[in-house]
Structures are given as structure tokens and as C-alpha cells.
C-alpha positions as CSV (number, residue, x, y, z in Angstrom):
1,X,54.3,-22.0,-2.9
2,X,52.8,-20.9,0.6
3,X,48.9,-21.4,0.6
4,X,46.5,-18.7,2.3
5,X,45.8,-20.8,5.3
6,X,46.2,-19.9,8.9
7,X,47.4,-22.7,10.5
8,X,46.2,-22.8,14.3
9,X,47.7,-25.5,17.2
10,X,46.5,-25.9,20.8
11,X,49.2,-26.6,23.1
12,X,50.1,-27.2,26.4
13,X,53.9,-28.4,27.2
14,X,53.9,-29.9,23.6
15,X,58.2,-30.0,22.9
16,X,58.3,-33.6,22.1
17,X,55.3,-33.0,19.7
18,X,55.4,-29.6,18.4
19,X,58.9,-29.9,16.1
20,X,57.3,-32.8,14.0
21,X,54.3,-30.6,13.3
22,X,56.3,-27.5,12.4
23,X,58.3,-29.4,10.3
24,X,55.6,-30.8,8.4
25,X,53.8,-27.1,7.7
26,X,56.3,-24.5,7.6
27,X,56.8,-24.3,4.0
28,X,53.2,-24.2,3.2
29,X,51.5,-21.8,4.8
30,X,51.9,-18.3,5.1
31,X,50.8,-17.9,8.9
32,X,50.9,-20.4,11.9
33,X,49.3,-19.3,15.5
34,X,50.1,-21.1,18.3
35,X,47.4,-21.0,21.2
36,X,48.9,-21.5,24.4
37,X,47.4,-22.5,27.4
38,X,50.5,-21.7,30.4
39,X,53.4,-24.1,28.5
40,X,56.5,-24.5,31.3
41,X,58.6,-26.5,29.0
42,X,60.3,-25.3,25.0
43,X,57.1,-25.4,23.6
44,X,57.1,-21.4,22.9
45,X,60.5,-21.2,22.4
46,X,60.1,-23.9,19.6
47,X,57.0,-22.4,18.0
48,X,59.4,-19.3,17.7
49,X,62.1,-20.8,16.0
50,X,59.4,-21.8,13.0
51,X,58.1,-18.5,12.7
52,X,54.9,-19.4,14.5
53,X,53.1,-16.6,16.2
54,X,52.3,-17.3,19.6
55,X,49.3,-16.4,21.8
56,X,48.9,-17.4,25.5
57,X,45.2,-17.7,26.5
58,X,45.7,-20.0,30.1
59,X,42.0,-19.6,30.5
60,X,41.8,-23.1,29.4
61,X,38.2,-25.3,30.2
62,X,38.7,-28.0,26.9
63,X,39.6,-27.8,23.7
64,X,36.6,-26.4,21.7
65,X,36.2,-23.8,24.3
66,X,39.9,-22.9,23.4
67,X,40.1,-22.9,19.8
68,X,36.8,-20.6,19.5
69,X,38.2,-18.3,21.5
70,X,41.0,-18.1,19.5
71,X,38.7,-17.6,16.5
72,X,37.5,-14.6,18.1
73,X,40.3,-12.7,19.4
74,X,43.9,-14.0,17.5
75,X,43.6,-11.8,14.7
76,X,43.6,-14.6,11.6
77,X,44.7,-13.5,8.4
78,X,43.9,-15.7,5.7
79,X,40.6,-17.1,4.2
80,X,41.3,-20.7,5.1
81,X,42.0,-22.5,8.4
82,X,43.2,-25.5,9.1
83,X,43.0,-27.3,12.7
84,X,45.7,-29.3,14.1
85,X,46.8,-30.7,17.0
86,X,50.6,-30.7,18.6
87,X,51.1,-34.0,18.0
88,X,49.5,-34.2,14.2
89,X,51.8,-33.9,11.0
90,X,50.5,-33.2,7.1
91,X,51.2,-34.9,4.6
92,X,53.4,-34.1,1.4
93,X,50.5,-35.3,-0.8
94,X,48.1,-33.3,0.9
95,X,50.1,-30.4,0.6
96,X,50.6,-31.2,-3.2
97,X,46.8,-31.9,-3.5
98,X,45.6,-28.1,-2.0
99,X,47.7,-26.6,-4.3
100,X,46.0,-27.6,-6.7
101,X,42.4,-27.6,-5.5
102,X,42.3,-24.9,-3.0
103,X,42.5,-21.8,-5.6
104,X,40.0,-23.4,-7.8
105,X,37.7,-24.2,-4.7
106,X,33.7,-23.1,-5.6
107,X,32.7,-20.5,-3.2
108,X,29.6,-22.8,-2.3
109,X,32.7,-25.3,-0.5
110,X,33.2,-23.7,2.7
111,X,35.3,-26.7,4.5
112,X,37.0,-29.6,3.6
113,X,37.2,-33.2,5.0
114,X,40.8,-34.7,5.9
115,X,41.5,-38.4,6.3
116,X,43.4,-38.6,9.5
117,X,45.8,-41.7,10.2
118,X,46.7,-42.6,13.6
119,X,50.1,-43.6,14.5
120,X,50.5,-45.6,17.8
121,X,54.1,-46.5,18.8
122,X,55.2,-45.5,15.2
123,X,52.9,-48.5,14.0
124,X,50.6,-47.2,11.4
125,X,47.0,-48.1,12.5
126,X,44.9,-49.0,9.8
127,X,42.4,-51.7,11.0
128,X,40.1,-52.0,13.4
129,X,37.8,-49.4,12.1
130,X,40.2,-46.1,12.6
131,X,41.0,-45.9,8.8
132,X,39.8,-44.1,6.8
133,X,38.2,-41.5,9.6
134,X,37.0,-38.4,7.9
135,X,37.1,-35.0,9.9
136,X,36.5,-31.3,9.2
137,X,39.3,-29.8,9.8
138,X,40.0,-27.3,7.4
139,X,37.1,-24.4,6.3
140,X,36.9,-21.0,5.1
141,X,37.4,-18.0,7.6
142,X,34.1,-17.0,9.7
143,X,32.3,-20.1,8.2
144,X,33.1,-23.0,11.3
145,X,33.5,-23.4,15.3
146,X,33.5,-26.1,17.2
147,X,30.2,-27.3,19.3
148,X,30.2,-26.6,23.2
149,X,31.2,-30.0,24.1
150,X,33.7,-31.3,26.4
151,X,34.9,-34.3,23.9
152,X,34.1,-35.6,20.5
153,X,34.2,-32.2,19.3
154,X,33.9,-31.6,15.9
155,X,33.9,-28.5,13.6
156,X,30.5,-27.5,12.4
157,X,29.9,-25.0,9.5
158,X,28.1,-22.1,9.8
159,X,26.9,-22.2,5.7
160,X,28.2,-24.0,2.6
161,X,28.9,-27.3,1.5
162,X,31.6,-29.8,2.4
163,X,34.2,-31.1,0.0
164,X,36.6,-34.3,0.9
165,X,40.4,-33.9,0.0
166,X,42.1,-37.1,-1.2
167,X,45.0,-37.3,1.0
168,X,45.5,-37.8,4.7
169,X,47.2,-36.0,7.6
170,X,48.8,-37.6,10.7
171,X,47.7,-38.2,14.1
172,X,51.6,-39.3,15.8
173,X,51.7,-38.8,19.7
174,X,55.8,-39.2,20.4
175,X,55.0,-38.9,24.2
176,X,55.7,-42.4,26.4
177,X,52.9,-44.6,27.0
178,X,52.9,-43.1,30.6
179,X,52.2,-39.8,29.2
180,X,49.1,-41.4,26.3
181,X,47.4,-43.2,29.1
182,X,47.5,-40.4,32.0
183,X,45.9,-37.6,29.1
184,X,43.1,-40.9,28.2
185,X,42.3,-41.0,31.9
186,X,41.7,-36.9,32.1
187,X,39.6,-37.5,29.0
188,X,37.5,-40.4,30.7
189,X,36.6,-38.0,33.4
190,X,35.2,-35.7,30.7
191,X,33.6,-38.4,28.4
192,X,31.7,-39.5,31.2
193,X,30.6,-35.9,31.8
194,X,29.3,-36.0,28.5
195,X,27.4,-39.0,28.4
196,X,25.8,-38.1,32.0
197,X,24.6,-34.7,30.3
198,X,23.3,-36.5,27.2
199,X,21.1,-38.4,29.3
200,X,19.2,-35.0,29.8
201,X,19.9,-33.4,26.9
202,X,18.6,-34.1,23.2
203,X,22.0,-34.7,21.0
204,X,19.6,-34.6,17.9
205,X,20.7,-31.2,17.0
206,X,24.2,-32.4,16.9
207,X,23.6,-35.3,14.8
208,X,22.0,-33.1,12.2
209,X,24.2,-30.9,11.9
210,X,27.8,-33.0,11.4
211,X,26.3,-34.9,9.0
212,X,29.0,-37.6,7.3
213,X,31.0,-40.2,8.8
214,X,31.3,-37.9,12.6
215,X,27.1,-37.8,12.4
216,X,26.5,-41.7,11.7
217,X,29.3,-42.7,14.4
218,X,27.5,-40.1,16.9
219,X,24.4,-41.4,16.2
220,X,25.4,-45.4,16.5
221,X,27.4,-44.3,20.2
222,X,23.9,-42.4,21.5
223,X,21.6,-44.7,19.8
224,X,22.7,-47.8,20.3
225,X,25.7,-47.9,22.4
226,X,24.9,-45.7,25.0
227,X,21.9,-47.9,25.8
228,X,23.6,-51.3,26.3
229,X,24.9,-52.5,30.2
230,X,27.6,-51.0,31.4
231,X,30.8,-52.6,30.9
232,X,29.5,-55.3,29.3
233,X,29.3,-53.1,25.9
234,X,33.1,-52.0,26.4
235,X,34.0,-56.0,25.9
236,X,31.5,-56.3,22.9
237,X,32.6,-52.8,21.5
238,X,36.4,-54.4,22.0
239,X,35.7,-57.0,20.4
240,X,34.2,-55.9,17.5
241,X,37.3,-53.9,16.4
242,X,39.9,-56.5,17.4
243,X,38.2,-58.9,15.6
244,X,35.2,-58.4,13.0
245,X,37.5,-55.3,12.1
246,X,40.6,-57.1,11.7
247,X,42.4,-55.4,14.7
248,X,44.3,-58.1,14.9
249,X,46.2,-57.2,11.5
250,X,47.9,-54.2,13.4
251,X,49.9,-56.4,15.2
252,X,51.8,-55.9,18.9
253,X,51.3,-52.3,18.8
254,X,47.7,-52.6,17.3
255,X,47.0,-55.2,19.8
256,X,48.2,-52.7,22.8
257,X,46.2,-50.0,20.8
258,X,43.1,-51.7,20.4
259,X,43.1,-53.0,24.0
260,X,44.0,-49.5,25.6
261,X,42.0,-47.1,23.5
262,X,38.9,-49.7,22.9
263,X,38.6,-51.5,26.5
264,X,40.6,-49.9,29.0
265,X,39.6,-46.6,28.3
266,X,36.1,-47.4,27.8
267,X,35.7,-49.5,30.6
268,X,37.4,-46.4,32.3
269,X,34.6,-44.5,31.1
270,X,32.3,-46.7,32.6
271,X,33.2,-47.0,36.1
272,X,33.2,-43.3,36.9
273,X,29.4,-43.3,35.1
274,X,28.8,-45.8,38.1
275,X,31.0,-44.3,40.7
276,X,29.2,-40.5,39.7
277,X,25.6,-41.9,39.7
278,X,26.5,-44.0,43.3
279,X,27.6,-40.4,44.8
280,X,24.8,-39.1,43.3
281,X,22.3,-41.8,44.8
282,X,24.2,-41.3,48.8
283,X,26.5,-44.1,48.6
284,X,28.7,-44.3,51.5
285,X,31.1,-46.3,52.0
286,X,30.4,-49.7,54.5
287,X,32.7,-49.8,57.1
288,X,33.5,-53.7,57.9
């Protein structure tokens, strides 16, 4: 039974991803649109071989930018779409369970919230606060976009209520470490964009308006976290999910994902906050 949901995936050289997430979607929809931002590896050719119908749009700024625009000018044909990323797989029992919600879905639900889990070297990750997370990635046709933000995007309806779906889809990067931590260091540039601007900008809107899990951790991150010392809250922040979280639990591959994606990367974040506002106070270098 093929659902009526267009399936739509960002990508950019994704042939190490892109099979797994075919694989996992192919029987169950009736349309997949891959949005392609200048590939120069298989990625095409792959998406061609499932049936996908590809779109190149290189004019790529970040990903919310990108998927709107593909809202607005692929041509979608069914009533639902569903989000997902290259590197993300669905479940079997999630395909199961919109079989036999989706048709009976009130016309008051206009989206639906998935529980993603993250794989990190093919080690489930299910501690340290990362599961369950909750995000809207499925909705109705002409009912969502994403917000005009550079990172922690998230897809915010238009009208309607929100439903949550029981079962999970998969977050599963098969790229090498190399490849993870060169993409986290292109998106510390951009987090640090973000929290520069929101130091000028009210996020209040924002906060209102994702509402769930996404709102209360945006709100804790501008509220609170955003307001402590620099670097000294990406040790604390650490912390708290190695330990009071039970990071530890996830084992070697839990400890290097903890440590990379709660420290390193945040303390990333934070020195090119202080390196942007030295260059922005006239810093020049000393020369001794």
C-alpha cells in the first residue's frame, strides 16, 4: 500500500547516504523528490534508480531556505509531506502505523510529530537526553515551512493542530568521522551566526510558535544557556548529558558522541562568538 505522501530529500554529494534512505521509503510512498543543490558524485544517478524525481536548485544559502523553495516551485502532488534528510531512514513500524492512522487523520491535524533516533557509529544513541526528540516532520500540503533561520530549523504550521505518531524514524550518518566533524565545523560557523543575531533580535516569536518539546529546548538554550560564560557553559552543558543524563550508558561510541557533539562542537561554537566579537571590537593581532 503506497501512502499519499511526497517524500522530499535535500542533498548534496549524498551516495554513501542516499541508498539507505531509498531503501527504507520506496515501497511506501507514491512520489519521492529529490532537491539537489550541484551533487558531483552518484547521488542523481542513485535517486534515479529508486524512481525519485530529481530537481537541481544549486542556489543553495542553508537548509530551510532550500526546502521552502522547493515547496514553492517542485510541483508536489500529494496532501502529505514528509521531511527527511539523506542520511535519515523510516522505520517499518512507522510505516505500519500511518497506514493505519493517516486515512483516518481529522482534518483539524495538519502535522504530525516523529520521534527521531540518532545512530552514531551504528551505536544506537539513547541516553544523554537525545531520546526521545520529537520533531515536525511530516504535515499536510500548504499547511508548514520552515522559519528563516540558518540552524535549529524547525517546521512551523501555518493552521491546525499537531498529532504525535508512535514510532520513530532514523537519523544514521554512514559518512567517516572525517566527513561528521568537517559538516559540525560548517555548522558552528552558522550557529554562531545565529546566536550573534539573537542578541538583537527577539526569538519570542519563535518560541511561541513551535510550541512542544523544540519550543521548551529553544527557550532553555536562549533563556538560560545563552546567558552563562562562555566556554565555561559548554563543560557544564557536557556534563550534564554525560552524566546526570546517563551518557555514559552509550558506551565508546556514546562517549565519542557525547564529547564531539556536546563539547567540542559547542566549545567550537564559542570561540568564533569570541573571535567574531574581537574582529568586531579592532583586534589586531600583537606582533612580539
Amino acid at each position: 500500500m503506497k501512502l499519499p505522501i511526497s517524500v522530499i530529500i535535500l542533498t548534496y554529494n549524498e551516495e554513501i547516504n542516499l541508498p539507505h534512505c531509498l531503501e527504507s521509503i520506496k515501497d511506501h510512498v507514491s512520489e519521492i523528490i529529490v532537491v539537489d543543490s550541484g551533487s558531483n558524485d552518484k547521488t542523481l544517478e542513485i535517486a534515479g534508480k529508486y524512481g525519485a524525481r530529481t530537481v537541481e536548485h544549486k542556489d543553495y544559502k542553508n537548509q530551510a531556505q532550500q526546502f521552502n523553495w522547493a515547496l514553492d516551485n517542485v510541483g508536489i502532488n500529494n496532501p502529505w509531506i514528509f521531511r527527511l534528510d539523506a542520511d535519515e531512514w523510516v522505520t517499518k513500524e512507522l510505516w505500519r502505523e500511518l497506514e493505519e492512522k493517516l486515512e483516518n487523520t481529522p482534518e483539524k491535524i495538519t502535522g504530525y510529530f516523529v520521534k527521531r533516533r540518532v545512530y552514531f557509529m551504528g551505536k544506537w544513541i539513547k541516553h544523554g537526553g537525545y531520546y526521545p526528540t520529537w520533531i515536525l516532520r511530516l504535515f499536510r500540503k500548504g499547511k508548514g515551512r520552515y522559519e528563516n533561520r540558518e540552524m535549529d530549523e524547525h517546521i512551523v504550521l501555518s493552521e491546525g493542530k499537531t498529532g504525535k505518531l508512535k514510532n520513530d524514524f532514523a537519523d544514521e550518518n554512514h559518512k567517516s568521522l572525517k566527513e561528521w566533524t568537517a559538516k559540525h565545523n560548517d555548522f558552528s560557523t552558522r550557529e554562531a551566526r545565529e546566536e550573534l543575531k539573537a542578541k538583537y533580535e527577539s526569538q519570542s516569536a519563535n518560541r511561541k510558535s513551535l510550541g512542544g518539546q523544540a519550543g521548551r529546548k529553544r527557550a532553555l538554550k536562549t533563556g538560560f544557556y545563552m546567558r552563562l560564560p562562555l566556554f565555561c557553559r559548554t563543560l557544564a552543558y557536557f556534563l550534564y548529558r554525560y552524566i546526570i543524563k546517563l551518557g555514559f550508558l552509550d558506551g565508546r561510541e556514546g562517549l565519542i558522541f557525547h564529547f564531539l557533539q556536546g563539547f567540542w562542537y559547542r566549545f567550537l561554537i564559542d570561540a568564533k562568538i569570541l573571535e567574531s566579537k574581537k574582529r568586531n571590537n579592532g583586534y589586531k593581532r600583537s606582533n612580539k
